[in-house]
C-alpha positions as a Markdown table, in Angstrom:
| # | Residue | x | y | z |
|---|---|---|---|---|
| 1 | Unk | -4.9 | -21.1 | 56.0 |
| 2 | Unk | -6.6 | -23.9 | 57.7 |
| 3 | Unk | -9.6 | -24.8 | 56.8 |
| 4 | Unk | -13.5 | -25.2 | 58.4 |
| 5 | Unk | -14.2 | -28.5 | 60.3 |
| 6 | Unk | -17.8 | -29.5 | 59.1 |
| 7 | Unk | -19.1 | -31.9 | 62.2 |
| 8 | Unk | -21.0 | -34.2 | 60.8 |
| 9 | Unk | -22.9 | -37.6 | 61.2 |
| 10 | Unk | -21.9 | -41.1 | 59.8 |
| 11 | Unk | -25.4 | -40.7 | 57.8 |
| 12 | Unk | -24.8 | -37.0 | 56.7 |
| 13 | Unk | -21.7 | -37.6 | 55.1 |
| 14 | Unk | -22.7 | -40.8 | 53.5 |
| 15 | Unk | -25.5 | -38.8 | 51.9 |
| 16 | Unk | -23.6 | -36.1 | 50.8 |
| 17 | Unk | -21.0 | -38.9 | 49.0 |
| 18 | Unk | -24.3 | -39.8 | 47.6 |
| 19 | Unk | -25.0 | -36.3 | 46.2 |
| 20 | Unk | -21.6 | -35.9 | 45.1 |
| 21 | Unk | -21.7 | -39.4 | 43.2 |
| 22 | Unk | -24.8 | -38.2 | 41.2 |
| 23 | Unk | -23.5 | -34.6 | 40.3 |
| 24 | Unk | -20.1 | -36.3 | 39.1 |
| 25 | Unk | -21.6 | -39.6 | 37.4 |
| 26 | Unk | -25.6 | -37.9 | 36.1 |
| 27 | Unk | -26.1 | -34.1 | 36.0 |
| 28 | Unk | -22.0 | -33.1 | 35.2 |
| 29 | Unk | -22.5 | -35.9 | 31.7 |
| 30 | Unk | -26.5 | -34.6 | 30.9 |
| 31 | Unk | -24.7 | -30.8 | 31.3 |
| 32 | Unk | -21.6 | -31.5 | 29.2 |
| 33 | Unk | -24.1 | -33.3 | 26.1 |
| 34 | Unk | -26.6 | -29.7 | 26.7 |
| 35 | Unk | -23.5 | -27.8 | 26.0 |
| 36 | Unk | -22.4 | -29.8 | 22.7 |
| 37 | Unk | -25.9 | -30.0 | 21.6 |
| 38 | Unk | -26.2 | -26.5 | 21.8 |
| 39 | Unk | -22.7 | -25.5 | 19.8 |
| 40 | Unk | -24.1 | -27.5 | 17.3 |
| 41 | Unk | -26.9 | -24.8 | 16.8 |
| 42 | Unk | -24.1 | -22.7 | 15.8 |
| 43 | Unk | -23.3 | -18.8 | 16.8 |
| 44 | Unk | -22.7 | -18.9 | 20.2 |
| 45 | Unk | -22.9 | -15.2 | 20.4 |
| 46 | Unk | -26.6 | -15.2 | 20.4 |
| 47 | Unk | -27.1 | -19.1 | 21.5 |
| 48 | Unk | -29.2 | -18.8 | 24.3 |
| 49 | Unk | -29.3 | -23.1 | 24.6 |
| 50 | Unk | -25.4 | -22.4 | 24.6 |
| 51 | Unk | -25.8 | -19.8 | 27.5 |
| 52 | Unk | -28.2 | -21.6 | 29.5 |
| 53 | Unk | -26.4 | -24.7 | 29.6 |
| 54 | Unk | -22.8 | -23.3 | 30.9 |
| 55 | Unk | -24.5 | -21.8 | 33.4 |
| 56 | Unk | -25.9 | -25.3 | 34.6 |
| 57 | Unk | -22.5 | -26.6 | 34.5 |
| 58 | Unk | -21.2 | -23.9 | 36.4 |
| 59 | Unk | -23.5 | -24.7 | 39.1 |
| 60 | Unk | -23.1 | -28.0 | 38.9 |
| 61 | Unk | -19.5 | -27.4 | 39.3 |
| 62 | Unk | -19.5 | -25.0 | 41.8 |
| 63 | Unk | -22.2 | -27.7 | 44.3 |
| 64 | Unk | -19.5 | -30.3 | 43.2 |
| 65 | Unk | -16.5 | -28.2 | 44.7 |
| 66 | Unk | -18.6 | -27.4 | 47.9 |
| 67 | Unk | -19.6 | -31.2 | 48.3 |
| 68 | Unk | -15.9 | -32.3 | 47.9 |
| 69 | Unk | -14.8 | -29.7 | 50.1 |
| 70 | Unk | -17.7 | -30.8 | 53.4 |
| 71 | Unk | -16.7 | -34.2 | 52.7 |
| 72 | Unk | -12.4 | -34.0 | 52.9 |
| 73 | Unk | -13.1 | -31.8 | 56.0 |
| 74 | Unk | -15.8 | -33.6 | 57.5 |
| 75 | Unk | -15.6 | -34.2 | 61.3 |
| 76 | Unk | -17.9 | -37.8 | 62.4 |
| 77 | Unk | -19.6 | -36.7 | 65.2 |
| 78 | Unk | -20.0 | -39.8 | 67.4 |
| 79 | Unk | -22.9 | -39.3 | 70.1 |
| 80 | Unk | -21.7 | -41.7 | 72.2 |
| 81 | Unk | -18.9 | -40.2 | 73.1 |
| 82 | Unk | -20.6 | -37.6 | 75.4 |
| 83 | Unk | -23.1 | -37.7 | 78.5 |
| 84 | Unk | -26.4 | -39.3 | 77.6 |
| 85 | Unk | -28.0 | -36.0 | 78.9 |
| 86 | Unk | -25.9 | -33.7 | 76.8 |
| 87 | Unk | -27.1 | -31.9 | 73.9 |
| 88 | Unk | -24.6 | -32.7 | 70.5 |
| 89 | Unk | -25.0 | -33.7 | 67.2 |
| 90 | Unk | -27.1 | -36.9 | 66.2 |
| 91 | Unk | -28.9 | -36.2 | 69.9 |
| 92 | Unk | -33.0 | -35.5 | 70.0 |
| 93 | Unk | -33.6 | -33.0 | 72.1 |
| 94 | Unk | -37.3 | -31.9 | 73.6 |
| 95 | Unk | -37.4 | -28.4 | 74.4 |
| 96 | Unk | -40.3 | -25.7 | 75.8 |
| 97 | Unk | -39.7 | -22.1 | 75.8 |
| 98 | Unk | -40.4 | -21.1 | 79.1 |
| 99 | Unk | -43.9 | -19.6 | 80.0 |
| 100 | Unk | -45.8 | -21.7 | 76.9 |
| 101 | Unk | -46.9 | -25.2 | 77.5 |
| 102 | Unk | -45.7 | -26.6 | 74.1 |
| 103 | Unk | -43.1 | -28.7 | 73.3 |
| 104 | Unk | -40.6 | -28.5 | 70.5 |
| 105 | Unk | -38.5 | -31.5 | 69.1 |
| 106 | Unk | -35.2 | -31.4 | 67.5 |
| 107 | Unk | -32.7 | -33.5 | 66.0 |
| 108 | Unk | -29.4 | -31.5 | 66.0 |
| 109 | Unk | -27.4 | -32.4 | 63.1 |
| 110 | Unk | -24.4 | -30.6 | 61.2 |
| 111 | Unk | -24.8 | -28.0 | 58.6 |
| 112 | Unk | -24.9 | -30.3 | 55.3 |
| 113 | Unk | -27.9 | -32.2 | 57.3 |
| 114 | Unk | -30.0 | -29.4 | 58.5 |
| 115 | Unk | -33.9 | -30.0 | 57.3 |
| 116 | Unk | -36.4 | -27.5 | 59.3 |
| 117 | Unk | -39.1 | -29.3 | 57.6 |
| 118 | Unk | -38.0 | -33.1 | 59.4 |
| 119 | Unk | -37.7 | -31.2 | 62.3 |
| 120 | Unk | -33.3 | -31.4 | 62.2 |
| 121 | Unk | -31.6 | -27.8 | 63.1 |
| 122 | Unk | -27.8 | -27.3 | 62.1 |
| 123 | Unk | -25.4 | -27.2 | 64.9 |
| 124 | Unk | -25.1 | -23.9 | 63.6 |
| 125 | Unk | -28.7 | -22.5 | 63.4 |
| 126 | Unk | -29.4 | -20.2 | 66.4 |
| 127 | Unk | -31.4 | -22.9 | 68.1 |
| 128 | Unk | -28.1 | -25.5 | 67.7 |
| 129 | Unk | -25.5 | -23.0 | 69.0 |
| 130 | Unk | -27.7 | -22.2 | 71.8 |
| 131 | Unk | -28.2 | -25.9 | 73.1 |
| 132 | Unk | -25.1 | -28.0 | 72.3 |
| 133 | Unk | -23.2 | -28.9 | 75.1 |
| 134 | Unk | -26.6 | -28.2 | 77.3 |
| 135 | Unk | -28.1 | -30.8 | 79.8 |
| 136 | Unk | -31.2 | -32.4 | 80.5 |
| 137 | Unk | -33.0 | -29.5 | 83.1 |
| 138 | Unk | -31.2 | -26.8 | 81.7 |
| 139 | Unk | -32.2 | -23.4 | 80.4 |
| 140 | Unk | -30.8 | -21.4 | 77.2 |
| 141 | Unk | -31.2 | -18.4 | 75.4 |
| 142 | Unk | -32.2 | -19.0 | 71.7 |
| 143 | Unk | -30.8 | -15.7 | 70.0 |
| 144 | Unk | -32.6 | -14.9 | 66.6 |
| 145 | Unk | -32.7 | -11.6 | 64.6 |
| 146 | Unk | -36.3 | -10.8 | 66.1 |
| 147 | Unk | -35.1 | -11.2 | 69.4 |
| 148 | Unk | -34.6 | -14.3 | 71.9 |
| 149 | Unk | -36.3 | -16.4 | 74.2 |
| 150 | Unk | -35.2 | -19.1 | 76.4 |
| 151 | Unk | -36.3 | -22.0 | 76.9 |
| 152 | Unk | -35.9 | -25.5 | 79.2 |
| 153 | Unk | -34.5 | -28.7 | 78.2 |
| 154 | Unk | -36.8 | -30.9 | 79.1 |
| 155 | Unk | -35.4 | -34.6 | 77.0 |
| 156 | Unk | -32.2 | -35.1 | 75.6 |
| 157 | Unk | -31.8 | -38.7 | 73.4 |
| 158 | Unk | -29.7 | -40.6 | 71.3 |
| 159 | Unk | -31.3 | -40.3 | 67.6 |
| 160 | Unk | -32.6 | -43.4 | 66.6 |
């Protein structure tokens, strides 16, 4: 079975080597000492400490698997490599849905990078899948589970 691709930034996967370095080096060490603190309390039957504190370390296991898994399969999305006017990841892209006068800014960016909040949609987010590959004056069709909308492509730049 092959595995996902994750396209990705230079900066995206640096950061998540960054997460992956504190999990392994910080939070898996503070979880491990919770745990033997906690058998120290004795019965682990009814050691809720004990309980509490495996759980953490599954998490923290399971975020460390992921992480190691987006990085060995990670994909380095060079922008350069396609048409300044072409929508990809690391491109800024300045859209208006048609028949509204405001504009909406994007940074497209892979999945491990995606930040609604800084304004950065994954590749695959319905408003990614709809515009990658897209050009400066085209239209697309954003699909979303309330319905869709289209809109025009109005700037498309390389992400500073």
């Amino acid at each position: 079975m092959s595995e996902k691709i994750y396209p990705m930034t230079l900066e995206e996967k640096e950061k998540l080597e960054k997460e992956l370095e504190e999990l392994k080096l910080v939070r898996r060490p503070e979880v491990i000492e919770r745990i033997k603190i906690a058998r120290s309390y004795g019965d682990l039957s009814e050691n809720s400490e004990y309980e509490a504190a495996k759980d953490e370390q599954a998490f923290v296991e399971g975020q460390i698997s992921s992480l190691e898994t987006k990085i060995r399969y990670a994909e380095i999305v060079n922008s350069d490599s396609v048409a300044d006017d072409e929508v990809a990841i690391g491109k800024t892209v300045t859209i208006q849905e048609i028949g509204e006068d405001e504009e909406e800014v994007y940074i497209i960016v892979g999945s491990a990078g995606a930040d609604a909040f800084a304004g950065k949609v994954s590749n695959e987010s319905p408003i990614g899948q709809a515009l990658i590959g897209k050009k400066t004056g085209d239209t697309a069709t954003i699909e979303t589970p309330v319905g869709s909308y289209d809109v025009k492509i109005l700037k498309v730049e390389k992400t500073a």
